[in-house]
C-alpha positions in Angstrom: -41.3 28.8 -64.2 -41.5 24.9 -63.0 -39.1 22.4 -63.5 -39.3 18.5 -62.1 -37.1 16.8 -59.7 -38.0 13.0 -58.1 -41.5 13.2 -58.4 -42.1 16.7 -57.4 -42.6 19.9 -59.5 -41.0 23.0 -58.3 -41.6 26.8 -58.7 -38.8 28.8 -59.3 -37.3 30.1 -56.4 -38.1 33.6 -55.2 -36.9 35.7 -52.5 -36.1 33.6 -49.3 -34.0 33.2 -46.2 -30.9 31.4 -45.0 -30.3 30.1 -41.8 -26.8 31.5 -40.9 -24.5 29.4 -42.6 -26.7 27.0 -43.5 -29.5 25.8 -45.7 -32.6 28.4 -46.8 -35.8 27.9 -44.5 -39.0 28.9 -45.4 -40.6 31.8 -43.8 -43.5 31.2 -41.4 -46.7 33.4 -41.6 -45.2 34.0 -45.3 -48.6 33.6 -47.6 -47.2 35.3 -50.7 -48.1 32.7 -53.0 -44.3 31.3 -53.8 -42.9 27.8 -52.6 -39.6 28.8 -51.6 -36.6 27.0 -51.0 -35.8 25.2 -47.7 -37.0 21.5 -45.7 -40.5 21.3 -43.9 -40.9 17.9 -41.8 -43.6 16.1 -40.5 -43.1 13.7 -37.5 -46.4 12.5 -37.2 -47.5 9.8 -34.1 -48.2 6.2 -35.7 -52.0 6.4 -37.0 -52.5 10.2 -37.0 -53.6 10.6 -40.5 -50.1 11.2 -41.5 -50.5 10.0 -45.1 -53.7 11.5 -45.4 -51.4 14.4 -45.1 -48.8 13.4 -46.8 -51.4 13.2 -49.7 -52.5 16.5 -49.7 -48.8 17.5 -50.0 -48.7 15.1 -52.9 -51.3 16.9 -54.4 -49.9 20.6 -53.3 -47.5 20.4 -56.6 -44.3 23.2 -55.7 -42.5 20.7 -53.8 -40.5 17.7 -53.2 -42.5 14.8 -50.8 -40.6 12.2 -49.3 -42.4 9.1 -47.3 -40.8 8.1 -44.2 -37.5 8.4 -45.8 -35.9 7.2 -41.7 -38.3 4.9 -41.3 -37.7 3.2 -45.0 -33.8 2.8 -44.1 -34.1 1.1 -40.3 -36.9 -0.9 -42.1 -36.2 -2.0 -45.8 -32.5 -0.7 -45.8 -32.7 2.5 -47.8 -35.0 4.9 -49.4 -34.9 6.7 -52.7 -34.4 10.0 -52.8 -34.8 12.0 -56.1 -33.6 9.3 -58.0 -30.8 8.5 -55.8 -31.4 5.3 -53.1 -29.7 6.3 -49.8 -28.6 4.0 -46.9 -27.1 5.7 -43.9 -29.7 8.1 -42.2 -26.4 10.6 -42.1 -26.4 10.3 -45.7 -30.1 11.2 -45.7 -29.6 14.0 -43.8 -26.9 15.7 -45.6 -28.8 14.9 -49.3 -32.0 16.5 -47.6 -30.0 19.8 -46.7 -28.3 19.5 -50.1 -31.9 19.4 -51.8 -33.4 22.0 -49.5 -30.6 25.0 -50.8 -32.8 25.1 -54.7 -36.0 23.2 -53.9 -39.1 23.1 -50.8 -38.8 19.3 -49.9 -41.3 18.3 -47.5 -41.3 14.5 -45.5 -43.2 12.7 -43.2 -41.8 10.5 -41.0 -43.3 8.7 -38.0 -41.8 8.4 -34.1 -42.4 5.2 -33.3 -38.7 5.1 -32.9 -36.7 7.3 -32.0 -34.6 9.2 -34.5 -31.0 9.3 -33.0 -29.1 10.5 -36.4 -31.6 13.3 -36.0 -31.2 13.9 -32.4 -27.3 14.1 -33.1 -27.3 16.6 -35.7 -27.9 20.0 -34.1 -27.8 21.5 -37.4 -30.4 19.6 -38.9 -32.4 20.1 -35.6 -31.8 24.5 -35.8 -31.8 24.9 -39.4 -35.1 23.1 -40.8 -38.8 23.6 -40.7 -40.1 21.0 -38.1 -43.5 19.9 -37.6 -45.5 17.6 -35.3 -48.8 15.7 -36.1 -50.2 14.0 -32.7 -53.2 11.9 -31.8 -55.2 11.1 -28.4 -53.1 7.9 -27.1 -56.1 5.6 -26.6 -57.2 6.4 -30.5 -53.2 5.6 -31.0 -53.2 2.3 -29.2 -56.5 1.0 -30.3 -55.8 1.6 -34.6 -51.8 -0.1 -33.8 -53.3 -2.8 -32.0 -55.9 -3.9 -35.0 -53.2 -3.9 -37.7 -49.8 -5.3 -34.9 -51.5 -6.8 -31.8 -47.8 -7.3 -30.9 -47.0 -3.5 -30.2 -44.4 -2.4 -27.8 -45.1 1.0 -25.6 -42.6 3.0 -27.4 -45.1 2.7 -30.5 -47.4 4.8 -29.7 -45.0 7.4 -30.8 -45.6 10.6 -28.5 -43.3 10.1 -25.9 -40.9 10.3 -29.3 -42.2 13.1 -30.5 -42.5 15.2 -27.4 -38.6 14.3 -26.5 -37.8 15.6 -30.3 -39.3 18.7 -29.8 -37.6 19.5 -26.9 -34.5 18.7 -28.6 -34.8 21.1 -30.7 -35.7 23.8 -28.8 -32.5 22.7 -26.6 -30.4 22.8 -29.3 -31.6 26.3 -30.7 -34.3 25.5 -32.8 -37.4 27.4 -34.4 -40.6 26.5 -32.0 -42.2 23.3 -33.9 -45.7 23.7 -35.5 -48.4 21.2 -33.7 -51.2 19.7 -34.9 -54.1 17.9 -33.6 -55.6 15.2 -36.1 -58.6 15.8 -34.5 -58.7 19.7 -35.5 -57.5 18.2 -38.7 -60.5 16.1 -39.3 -62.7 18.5 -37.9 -62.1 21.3 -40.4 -59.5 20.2 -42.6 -59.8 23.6 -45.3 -59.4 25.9 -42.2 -56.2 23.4 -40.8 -54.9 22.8 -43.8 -54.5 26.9 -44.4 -53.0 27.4 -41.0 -50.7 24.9 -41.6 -49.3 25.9 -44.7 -49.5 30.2 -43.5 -47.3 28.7 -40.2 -44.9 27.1 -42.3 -44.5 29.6 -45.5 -46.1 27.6 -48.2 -49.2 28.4 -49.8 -52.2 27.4 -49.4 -53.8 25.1 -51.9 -57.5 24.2 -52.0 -57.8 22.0 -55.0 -55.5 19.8 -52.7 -57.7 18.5 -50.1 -59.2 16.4 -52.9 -57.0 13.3 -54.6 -57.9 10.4 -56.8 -57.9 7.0 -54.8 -55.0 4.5 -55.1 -52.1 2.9 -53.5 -49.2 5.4 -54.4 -45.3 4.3 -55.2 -44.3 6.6 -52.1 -46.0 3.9 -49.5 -45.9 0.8 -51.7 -43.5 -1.2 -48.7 -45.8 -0.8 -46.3 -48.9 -0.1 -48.0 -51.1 -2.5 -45.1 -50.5 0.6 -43.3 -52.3 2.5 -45.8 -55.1 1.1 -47.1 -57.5 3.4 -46.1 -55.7 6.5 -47.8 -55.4 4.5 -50.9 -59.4 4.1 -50.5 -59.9 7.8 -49.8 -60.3 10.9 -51.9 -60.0 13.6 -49.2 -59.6 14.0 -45.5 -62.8 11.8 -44.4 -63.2 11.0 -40.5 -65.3 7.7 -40.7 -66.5 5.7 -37.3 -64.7 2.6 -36.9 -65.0 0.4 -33.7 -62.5 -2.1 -32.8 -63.3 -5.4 -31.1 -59.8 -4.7 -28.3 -59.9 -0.9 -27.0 -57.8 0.7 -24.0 -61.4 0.0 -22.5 -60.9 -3.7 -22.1 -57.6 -4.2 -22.8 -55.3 -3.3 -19.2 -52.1 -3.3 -21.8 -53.3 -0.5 -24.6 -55.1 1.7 -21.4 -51.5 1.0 -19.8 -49.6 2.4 -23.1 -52.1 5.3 -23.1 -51.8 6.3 -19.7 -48.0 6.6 -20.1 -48.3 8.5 -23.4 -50.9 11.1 -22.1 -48.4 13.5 -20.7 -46.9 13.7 -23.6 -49.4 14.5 -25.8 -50.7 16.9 -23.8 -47.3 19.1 -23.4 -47.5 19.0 -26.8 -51.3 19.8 -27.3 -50.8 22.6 -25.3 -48.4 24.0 -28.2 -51.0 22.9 -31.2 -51.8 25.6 -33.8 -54.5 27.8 -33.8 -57.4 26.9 -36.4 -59.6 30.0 -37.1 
């Protein structure tokens, strides 16, 4: 049995676990076929075919999928969430818990800032599904730079992301699924699968295909975008940009910093058979 909430459809709930005393979490290496109960997140590095993602999870059906719901209140002021607009990132956090006790509600959200409610909350940080999508810095840098030539070093997202993992472990936490967008475009089926087996979702392969368009879920910032709206799958396509970390000394600065980071977490990326 399905039923609809926001714009996601949802199976009926099966057998799943709780986090003591808190919210249900889904149950990695589970591949039985049911969407269970419980909150997967995505915090994806600026530019590292997030909403590609995000699409296929669009197009997965069984769930709830938010877009940047953080990022939406520090930028526009609030975000909707199944029908509801919320303004206070504590808000958010407690209405995505709430959700997450009947429904799988999944989000991506981006680290190019970095999420203090989120850091705060050591039950939010031990109790849900978390998940990290990185990207090589230079590939970072160069994509930011074509769209904001005025980008800051924090932008580039990983030094973020790789604090907010350890912040989680600190704190208790499950150890984060990693992925590489580069093993993502490579074989997208095969990282797609492992993904959703790590996490305890199934597998869908209808999803890795989509009709183009822009989509409500991205509509405020939709120059970000574009490309998605353009696409109908995971397609890695050659582009060249004019200012690279090869001749620009600021972007091969930004990358340099951010290469530790993305390598501690590299190190920790999923395994794609």
């Amino acid at each position: 049995m399905a039923y609809c909430i926001g714009h996601g459809v949802f199976q009926a709930a099966g057998d799943y676990q709780r986090a003591e005393g808190g919210v249900p979490t889904t149950v990695a290496g589970d591949s039985s076929g049911v969407t269970r109960p419980g909150l997967i997140t995505l915090w994806a590095a600026p530019r590292s075919r997030s909403t590609a993602f995000f699409r296929y999870m669009l197009e997965h059906g069984g769930l709830l999928a938010l877009h940047e719901p953080f990022d939406n209140i520090a930028d526009y002021g609030s975000t909707e969430v199944n029908g509801h607009l919320v303004s206070d990132p504590a808000e958010l956090i407690t209405t995505l818990l709430g959700l997450a006790g009947t429904a799988t509600v999944f989000f991506k959200e981006t680290t190019d800032r970095r999420h203090r409610a989120v850091l705060a909350d050591r039950r939010f940080l031990t109790e849900v599904t978390h998940t990290f999508l990185i990207r090589a810095p230079a590939e970072i840098a160069d994509s930011i730079y074509a769209i904001r030539p005025e980008m800051t070093l924090s932008e580039i997202g990983l030094e973020h992301a790789y604090d907010l993992y350890q912040a989680i472990l600190a704190a208790g936490g499950a150890q984060p699924v990693v992925v590489d967008s580069a093993d993502l475009m490579a074989d997208p089926a095969a990282t797609m699968a492992a993904y959703c087996a790590a996490v305890g979702i199934p597998f869908s392969r209808p999803a890795l295909r989509w009709a183009p368009g822009d989509r409500d879920e991205w509509r405020l910032s939709a120059r970000w975008h574009a490309r998605v709206s353009e696409s109908t799958g995971f397609t890695q396509s050659a582009t060249s940009y004019a200012i690279t970390t090869a001749n620009n000394a600021m972007l091969a600065r930004f990358s340099t910093h951010h290469g530790p980071f993305y390598r501690a977490l590299r190190a920790h990326r999923i395994a794609i058979s």
